[in-house]
C-alpha positions as CSV (number, residue, x, y, z in Angstrom):
1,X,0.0,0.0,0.0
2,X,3.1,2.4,1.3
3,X,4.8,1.9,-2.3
4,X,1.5,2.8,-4.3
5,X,1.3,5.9,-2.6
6,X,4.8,7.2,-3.6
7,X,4.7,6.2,-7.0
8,X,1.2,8.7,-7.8
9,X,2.9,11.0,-5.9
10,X,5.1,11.1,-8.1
11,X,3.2,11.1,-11.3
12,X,1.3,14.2,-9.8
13,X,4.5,16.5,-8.8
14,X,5.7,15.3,-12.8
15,X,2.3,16.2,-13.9
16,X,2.6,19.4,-11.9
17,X,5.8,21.0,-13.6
18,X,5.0,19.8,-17.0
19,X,4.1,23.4,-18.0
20,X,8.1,24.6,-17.5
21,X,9.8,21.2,-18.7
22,X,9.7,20.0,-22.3
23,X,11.3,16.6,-23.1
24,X,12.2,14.8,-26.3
25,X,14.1,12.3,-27.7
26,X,16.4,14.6,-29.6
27,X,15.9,17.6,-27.3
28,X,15.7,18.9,-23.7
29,X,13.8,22.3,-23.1
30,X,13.3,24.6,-19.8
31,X,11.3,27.8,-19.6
32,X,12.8,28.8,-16.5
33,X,16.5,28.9,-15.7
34,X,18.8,26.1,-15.6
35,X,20.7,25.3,-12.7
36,X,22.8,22.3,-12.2
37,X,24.2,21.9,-9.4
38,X,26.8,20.1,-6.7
39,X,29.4,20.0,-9.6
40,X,31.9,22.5,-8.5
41,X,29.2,25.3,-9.8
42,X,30.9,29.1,-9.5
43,X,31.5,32.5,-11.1
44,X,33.5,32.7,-14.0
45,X,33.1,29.2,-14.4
46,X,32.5,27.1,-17.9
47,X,30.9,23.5,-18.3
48,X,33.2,20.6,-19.1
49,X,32.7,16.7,-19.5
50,X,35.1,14.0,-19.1
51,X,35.3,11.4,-21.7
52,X,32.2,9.6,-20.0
53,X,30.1,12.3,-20.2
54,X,29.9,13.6,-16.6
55,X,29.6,17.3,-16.6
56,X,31.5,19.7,-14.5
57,X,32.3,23.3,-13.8
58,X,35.8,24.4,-14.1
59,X,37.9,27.7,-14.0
60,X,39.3,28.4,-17.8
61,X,42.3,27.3,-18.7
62,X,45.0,29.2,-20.8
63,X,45.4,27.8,-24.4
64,X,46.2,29.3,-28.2
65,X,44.1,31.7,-29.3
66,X,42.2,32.2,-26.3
67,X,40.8,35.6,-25.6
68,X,39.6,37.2,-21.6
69,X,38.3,40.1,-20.3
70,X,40.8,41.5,-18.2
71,X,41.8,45.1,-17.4
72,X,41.6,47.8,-14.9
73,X,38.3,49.1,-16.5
74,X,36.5,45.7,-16.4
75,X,35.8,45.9,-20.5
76,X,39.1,45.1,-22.3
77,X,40.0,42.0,-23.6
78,X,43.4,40.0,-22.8
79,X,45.4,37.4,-25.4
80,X,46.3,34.7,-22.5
81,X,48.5,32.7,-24.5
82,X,52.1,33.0,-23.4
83,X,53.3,32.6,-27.0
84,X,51.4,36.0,-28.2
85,X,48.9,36.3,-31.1
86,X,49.0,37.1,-34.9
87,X,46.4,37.4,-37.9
88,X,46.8,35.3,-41.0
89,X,45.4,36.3,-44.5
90,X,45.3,33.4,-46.9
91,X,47.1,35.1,-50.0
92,X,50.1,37.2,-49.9
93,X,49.8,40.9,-51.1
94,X,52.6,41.6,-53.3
95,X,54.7,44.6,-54.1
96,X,53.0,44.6,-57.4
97,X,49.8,44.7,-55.9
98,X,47.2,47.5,-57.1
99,X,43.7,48.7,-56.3
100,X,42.2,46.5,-58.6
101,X,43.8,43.2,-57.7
102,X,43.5,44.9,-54.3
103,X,41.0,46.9,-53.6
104,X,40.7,49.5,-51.2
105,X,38.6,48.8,-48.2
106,X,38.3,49.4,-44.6
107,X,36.7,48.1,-41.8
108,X,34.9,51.3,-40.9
109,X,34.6,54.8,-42.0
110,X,34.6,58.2,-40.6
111,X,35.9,59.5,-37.0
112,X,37.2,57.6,-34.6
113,X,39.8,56.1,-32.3
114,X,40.4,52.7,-33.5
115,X,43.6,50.7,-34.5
116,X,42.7,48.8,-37.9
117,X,44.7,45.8,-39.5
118,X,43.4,45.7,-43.2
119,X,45.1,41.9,-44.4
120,X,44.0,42.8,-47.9
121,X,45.3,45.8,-48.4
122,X,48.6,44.6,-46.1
123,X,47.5,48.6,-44.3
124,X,47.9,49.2,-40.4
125,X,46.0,52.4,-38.9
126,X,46.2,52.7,-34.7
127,X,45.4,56.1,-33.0
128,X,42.3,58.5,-33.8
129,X,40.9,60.2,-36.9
130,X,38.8,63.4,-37.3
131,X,37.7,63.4,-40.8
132,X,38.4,60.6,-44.0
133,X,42.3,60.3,-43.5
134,X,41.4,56.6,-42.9
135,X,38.3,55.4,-45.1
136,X,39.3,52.8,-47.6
137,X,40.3,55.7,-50.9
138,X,43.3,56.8,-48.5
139,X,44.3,53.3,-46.9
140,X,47.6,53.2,-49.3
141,X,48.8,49.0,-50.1
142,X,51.4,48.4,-47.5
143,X,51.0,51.5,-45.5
144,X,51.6,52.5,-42.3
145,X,50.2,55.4,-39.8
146,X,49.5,56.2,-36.3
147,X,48.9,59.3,-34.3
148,X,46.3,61.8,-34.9
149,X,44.9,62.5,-38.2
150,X,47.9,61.0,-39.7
151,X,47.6,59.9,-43.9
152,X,49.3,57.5,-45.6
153,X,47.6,56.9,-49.3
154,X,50.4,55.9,-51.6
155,X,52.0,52.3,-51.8
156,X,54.4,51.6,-48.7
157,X,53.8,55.1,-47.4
158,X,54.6,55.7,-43.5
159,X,53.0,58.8,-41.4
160,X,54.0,59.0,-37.8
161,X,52.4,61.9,-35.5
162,X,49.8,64.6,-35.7
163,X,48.2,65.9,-38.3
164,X,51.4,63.6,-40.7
165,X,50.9,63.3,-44.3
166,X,52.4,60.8,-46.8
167,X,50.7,61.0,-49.5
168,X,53.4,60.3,-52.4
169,X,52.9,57.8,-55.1
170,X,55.1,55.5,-53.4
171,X,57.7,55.1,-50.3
172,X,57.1,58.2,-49.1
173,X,57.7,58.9,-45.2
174,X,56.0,61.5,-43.2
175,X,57.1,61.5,-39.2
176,X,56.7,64.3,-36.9
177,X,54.0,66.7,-36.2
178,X,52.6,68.6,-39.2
179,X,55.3,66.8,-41.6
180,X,54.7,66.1,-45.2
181,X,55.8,63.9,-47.8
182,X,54.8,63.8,-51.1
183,X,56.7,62.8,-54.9
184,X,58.5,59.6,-54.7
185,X,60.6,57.8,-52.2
186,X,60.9,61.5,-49.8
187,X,61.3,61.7,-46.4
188,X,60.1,64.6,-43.8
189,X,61.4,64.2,-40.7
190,X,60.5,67.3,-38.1
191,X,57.8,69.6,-37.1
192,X,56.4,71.0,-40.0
193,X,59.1,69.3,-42.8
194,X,58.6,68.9,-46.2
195,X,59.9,67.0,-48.4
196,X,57.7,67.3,-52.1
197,X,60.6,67.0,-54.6
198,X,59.9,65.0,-57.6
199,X,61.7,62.0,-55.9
200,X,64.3,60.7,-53.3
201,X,64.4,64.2,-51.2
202,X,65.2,64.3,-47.1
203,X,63.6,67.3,-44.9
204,X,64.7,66.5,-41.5
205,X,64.5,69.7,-38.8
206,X,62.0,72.3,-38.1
207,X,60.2,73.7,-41.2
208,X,63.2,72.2,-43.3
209,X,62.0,72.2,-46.6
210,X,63.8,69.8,-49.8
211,X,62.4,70.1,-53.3
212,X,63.8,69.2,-56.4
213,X,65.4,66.3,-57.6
214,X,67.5,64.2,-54.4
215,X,67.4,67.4,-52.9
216,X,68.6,67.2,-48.7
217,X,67.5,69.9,-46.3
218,X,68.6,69.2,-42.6
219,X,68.3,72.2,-39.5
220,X,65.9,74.7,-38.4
221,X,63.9,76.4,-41.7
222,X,66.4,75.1,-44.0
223,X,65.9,75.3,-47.7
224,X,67.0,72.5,-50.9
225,X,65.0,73.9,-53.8
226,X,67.5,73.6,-56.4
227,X,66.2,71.6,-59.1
228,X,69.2,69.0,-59.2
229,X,70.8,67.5,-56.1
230,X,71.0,70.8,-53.6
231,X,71.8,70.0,-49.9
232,X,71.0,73.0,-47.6
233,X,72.7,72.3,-43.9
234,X,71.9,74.6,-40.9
235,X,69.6,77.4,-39.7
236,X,68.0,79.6,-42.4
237,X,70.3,77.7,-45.2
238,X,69.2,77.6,-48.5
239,X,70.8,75.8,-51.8
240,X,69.1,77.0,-54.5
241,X,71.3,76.1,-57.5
242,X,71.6,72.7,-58.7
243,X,73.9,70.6,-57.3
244,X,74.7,73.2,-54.5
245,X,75.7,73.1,-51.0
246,X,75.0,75.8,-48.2
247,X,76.3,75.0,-44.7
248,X,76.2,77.7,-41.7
249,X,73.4,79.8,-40.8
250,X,71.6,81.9,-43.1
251,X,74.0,81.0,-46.3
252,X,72.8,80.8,-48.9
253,X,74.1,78.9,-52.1
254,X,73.3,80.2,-55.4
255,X,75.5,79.3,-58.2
256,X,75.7,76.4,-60.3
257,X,77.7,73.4,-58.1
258,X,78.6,76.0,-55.8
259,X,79.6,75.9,-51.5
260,X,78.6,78.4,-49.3
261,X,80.0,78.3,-45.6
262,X,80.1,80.2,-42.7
263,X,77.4,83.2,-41.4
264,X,74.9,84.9,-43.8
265,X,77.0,85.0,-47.0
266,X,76.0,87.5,-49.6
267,X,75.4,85.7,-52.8
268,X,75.9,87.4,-56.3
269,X,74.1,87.8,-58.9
270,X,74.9,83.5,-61.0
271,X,73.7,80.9,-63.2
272,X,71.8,78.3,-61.3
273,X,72.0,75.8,-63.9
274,X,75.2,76.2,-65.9
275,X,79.4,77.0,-65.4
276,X,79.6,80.1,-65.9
277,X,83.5,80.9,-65.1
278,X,83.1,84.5,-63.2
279,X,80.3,82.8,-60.9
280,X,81.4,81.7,-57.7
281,X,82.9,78.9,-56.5
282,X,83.0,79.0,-52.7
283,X,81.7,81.7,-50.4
284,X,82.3,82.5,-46.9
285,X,80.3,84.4,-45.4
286,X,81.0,87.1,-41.8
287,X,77.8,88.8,-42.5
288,X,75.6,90.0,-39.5
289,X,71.9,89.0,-40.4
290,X,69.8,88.7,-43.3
291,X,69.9,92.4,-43.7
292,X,73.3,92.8,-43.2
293,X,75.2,90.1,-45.3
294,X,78.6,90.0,-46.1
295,X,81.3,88.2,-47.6
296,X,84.9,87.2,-46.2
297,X,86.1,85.0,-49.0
298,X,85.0,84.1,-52.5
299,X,86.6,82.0,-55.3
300,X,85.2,82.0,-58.2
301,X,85.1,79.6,-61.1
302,X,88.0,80.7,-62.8
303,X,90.4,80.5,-59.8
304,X,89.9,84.2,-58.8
305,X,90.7,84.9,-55.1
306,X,88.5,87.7,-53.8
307,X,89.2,88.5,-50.2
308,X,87.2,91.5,-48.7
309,X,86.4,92.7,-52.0
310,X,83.5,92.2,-55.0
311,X,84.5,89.8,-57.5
312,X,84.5,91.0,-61.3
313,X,84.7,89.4,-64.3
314,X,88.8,90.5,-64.3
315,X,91.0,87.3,-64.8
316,X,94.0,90.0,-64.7
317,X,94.8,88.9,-60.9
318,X,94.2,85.8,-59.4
319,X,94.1,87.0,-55.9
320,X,92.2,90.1,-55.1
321,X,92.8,91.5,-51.2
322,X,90.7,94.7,-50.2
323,X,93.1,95.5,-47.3
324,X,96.4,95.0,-46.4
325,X,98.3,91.4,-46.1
326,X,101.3,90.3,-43.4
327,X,103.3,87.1,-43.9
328,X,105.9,85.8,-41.0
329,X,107.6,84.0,-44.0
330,X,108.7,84.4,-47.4
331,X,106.7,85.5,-49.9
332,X,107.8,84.8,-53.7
333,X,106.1,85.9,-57.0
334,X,107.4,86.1,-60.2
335,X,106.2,90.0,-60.6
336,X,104.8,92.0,-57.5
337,X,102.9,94.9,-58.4
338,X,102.6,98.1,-55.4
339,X,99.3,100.2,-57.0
340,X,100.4,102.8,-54.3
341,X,103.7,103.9,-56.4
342,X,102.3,103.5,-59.7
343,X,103.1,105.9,-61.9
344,X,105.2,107.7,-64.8
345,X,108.7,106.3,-65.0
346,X,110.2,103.1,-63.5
347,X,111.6,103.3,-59.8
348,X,113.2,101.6,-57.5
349,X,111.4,99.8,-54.3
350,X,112.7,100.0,-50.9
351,X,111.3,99.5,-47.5
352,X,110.5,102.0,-44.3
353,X,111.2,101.3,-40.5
354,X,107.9,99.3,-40.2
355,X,108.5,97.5,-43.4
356,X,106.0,98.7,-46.3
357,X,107.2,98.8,-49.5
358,X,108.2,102.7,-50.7
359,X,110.0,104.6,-53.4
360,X,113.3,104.6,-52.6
361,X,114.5,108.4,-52.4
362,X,117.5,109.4,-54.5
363,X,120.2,109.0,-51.9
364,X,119.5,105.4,-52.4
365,X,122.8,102.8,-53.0
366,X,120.1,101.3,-55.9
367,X,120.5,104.5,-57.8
368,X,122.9,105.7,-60.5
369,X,124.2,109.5,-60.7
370,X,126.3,111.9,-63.3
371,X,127.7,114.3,-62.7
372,X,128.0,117.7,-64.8
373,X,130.3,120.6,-63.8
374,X,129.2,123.7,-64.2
375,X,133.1,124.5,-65.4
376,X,131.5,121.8,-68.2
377,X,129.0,124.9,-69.7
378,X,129.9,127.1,-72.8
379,X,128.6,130.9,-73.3
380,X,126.2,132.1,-76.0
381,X,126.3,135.7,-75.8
382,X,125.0,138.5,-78.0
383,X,127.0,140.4,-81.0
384,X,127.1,143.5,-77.9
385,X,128.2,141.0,-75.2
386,X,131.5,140.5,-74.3
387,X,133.3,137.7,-73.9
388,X,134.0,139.1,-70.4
389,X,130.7,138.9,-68.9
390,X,131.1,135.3,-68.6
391,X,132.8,134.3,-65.5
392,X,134.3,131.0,-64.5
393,X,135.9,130.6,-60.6
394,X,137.7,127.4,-60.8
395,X,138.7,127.4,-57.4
396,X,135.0,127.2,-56.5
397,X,133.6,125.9,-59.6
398,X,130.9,128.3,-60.2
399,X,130.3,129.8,-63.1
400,X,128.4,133.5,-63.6
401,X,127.2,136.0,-65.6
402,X,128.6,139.5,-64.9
403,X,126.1,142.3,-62.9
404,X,123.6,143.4,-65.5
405,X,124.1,141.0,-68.2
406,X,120.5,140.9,-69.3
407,X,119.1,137.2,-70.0
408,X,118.7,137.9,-73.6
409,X,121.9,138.4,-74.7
410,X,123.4,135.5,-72.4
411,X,122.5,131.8,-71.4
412,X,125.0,128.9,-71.3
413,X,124.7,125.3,-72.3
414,X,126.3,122.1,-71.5
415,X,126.2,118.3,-73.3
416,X,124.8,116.0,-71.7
417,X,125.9,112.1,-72.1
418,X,124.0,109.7,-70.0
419,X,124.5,106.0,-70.6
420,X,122.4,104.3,-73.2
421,X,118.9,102.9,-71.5
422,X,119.1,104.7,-68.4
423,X,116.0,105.3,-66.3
424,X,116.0,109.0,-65.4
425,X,115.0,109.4,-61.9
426,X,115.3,113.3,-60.9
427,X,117.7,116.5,-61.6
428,X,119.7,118.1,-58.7
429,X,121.1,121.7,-59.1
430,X,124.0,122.9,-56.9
431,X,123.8,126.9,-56.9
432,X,124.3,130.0,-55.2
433,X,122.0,133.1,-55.3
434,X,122.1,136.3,-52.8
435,X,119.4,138.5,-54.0
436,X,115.9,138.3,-56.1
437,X,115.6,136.5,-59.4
438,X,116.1,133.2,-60.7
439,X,117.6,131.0,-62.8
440,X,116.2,128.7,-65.0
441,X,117.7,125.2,-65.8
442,X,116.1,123.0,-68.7
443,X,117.2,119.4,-69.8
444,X,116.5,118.6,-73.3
445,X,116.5,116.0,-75.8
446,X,116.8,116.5,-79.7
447,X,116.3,114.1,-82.6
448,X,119.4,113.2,-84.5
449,X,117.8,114.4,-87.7
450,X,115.7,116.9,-87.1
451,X,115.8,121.2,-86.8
452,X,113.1,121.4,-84.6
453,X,113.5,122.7,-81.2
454,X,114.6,120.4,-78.8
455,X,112.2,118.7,-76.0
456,X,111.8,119.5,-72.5
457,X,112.4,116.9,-70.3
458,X,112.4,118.4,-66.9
459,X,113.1,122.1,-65.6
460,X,114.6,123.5,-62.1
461,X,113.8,126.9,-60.9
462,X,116.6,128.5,-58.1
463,X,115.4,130.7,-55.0
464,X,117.1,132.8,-52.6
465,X,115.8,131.9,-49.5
466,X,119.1,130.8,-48.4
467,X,122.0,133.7,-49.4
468,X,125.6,133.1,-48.8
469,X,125.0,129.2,-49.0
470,X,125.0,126.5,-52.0
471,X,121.7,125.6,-52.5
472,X,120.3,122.4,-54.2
473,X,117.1,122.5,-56.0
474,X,115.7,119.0,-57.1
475,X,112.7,117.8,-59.8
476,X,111.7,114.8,-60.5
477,X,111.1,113.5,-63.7
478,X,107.1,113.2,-64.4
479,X,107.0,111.1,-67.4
480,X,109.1,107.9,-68.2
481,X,112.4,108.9,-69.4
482,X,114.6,106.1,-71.0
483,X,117.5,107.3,-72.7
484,X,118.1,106.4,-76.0
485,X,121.1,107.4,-77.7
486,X,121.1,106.0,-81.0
487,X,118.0,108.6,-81.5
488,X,118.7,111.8,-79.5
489,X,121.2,113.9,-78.4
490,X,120.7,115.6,-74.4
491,X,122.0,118.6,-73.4
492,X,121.4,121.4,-70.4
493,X,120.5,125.3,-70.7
494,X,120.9,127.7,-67.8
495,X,119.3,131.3,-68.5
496,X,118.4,134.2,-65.9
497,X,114.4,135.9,-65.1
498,X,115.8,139.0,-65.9
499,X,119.3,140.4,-65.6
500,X,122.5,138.0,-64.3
501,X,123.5,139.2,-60.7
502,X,127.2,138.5,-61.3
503,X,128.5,136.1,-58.6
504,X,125.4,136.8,-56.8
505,X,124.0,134.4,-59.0
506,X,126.2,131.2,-59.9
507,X,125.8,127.7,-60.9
508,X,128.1,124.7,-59.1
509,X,126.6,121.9,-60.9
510,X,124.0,119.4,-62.2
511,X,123.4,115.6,-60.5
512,X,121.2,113.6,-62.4
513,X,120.2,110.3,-60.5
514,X,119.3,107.4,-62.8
515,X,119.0,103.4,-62.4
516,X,119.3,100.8,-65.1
């Protein structure tokens, strides 16, 4: 009776919960929560089974692939495999890929801070975008960029940093905030650089800035726009002639393969794209600032050594000083030139106390002199003039005119015979004179065949500032003088103002200092 009872007890409690329980042959179903329980149930927990089919809870364990949530904020996801992770895409992307074996896609679109890997496109995006610098027209094949609103949209194109653009065909490499790379195979390295020659360019520094052809710009606001191979180095450089160099700050290279070094150089007026042999060379520059720019040094083309002064087109002297130049050793030319004693006539070069190079004066050992005696001079007197009123004093050698004598009716004259080719330098004239007047001594020279009047080569006019003394009056000679005597003959002429003065008024000689 006792087991009967239990068993439609049983039927009824079944009977009871068949409204929440559903079973099949092929299914089991619940309305109401599951719970199975006594089995090592907890949170966190997953179900397992052994190989005989006995279910149990258990804490996950690590394995490959297998992702948790783990973090400080309680919503990130952890990799718990010790052995890392990594994303396979079943066909490689070649270097010859394009957009229509591979076309460009994305994962999303628009705004955002995401990190993308795009296998198809072999593209990597991490960081955050305001705007389109990551939909699928600017994800370049085999690109790379992170940072904010960086671009990369050619093939293999890199942008590192805020607001970095590569946006070159091809290998172009934008890194630094506000940096930009466009052409082919250019680099921009630096706040604000840019490199957007037509291909393999390098703009590394602030604002540094390489266009052209392989152009290189490295330093603070540098400048490489020469067409061809310019390299500007520095602060405020700038190589803007092909295959031109500017190193220093604030040079600036502007001639065909030419080097500019030093401080703010001031560049003249060149070809930027051909030899021209007057352009410069090398400049160095000791300007101030831009507005004050200067040059210490510049060779140009030709070999033409400016130093402190403006180059010209002059191939005359090959180095060009604008101030003066000291040497503790030897210095050796073949001809030295002194534009300080130019002038009419050769002369001899000595040096002073401190060394400069002067005239030598006519006591000089290099000089030459000859000698004419005033005992050496014949009378011309008029047809009324006696013979008498020319005196000679041997014992003094002076010679005179007596009291009175007026100039017209008497003058004397000596020869003169210098040796053949020498280089007049000045006349010296020994003489005495007591009172007013003056006499008047004139060297000549007179053709060989010829009645004209002889030529003037240099006159002497006496004083009498000094009575009672022999005086010496000297002139130089003002024009180049070479005697020549297979052409003229040379001779001296001594006349009075006015009237003789007797002894009063006497000549002692003539000196004439010469070189060969």
């Amino acid at each position: 009776m006792k087991k009967i009872f239990l068993l439609l007890l049983s039927v009824a409690t079944f009977e009871a919960n068949a409204q929440f329980v559903e079973a099949r042959t092929d299914s089991f179903k619940t309305r109401v929560p599951l719970r199975l329980m006594n089995i090592g149930e907890g949170a966190g927990k997953v179900l397992t089974s052994d190989a005989q089919g006995r279910a149990t809870w258990q804490t996950p364990a690590g394995g490959s692939g297998l992702w948790t949530v783990a973090g400080l904020g309680g919503n990130e996801i952890q990799n718990t495999n010790a052995g890392g992770f990594w994303s396979s895409y079943g066909t490689i992307v070649p270097i010859t890929a394009n957009n229509t074996t591979n076309p460009p896609t994305a994962p999303v679109a628009g705004s955002g801070t995401r990190m993308m890997w795009i296998p198809s496109r072999s593209a990597f995006r991490a960081g955050t975008v305001n705007g389109n610098a990551w939909d699928a027209a600017n994800v370049g094949l085999h690109s790379f960029a992170t940072g904010y609103n960086s671009w990369a949209s050619g093939v293999g194109n890199v942008a590192i940093g805020t607001g970095a653009i590569s946006d070159g065909t091809s290998n172009t490499i934008a890194i630094g905030e506000g940096s930009h790379a466009s052409g082919y195979r250019n680099m921009a390295f630096g706040i604000g650089a840019i490199s957007d020659g037509t291909s393999n360019t390098v703009a590394i520094g602030e604002s540094a800035h390489a266009s052209g052809e392989g152009g290189i710009a490295m330093g603070q606001f540098s400048l490489a726009d020469g067409s061809v191979r310019s390299i500007a180095i520095g602060v405020n450089t700038r190589a803007s002639a092909n295959y031109s160099t500017a190193i220093g700050t604030g040079t600036i290279a502007n001639a065909y393969y030419s080097l500019a070094l030093g401080y703010y150089n001031l560049p003249i007026s060149s070809n930027a794209t051909s030899w021209v042999s007057t352009d410069p060379l090398l400049y160095i520059g000791n300007g101030q600032s831009e507005a004050s720019q200067s040059n210490a040094m510049v060779i140009q083309k030709n070999g033409v050594v400016n130093i402190g002064v403006t180059p010209t087109s002059s191939t005359t002297y090959k180095l060009k000083l604008g101030g003066s130049m000291s040497a503790t050793g030897t210095v050796q030319a073949s001809n030295l030139r002194s534009t300080g004693l130019s002038g009419i006539g050769e002369r001899h070069v000595c040096t002073d106390a401190s060394g400069n190079l002067i005239e030598c004066t006519n006591n000089s050992a290099n000089l030459l002199y000859y000698n004419v005696s005033a005992l050496g001079f014949h009378p011309v007197l008029s047809a009324s003039t006696p013979l008498t009123a020319f005196v000679r004093n041997v014992e003094r050698a002076l010679i005179s005119f007596a009291n009175g004598t007026k100039s017209g009716d008497a003058h004397a004259f000596a020869p003169v015979e210098l040796p053949d080719g020498a280089l007049m330098s000045k006349m010296i004239m020994n003489y005495k004179q007591n009172s007013g007047g003056e006499m008047k001594l004139t060297f000549y020279s007179v053709e060989k065949q010829t009645d004209a009047v002889g030529s003037i080569e240099v006159i002497i006019l006496s004083d009498d500032t000094s009575p009672g003394t022999i005086r010496e009056a000297t002139a130089d000679f003002d024009k180049e003088t070479k005697i020549d005597n297979s052409k003229y003959y040379y001779y001296l002429k001594l006349e009075c103002e006015s009237n003789w003065q007797g002894t009063d008024m006497a000549l002692r000689g003539v000196i004439f200092a010469y070189s060969k």
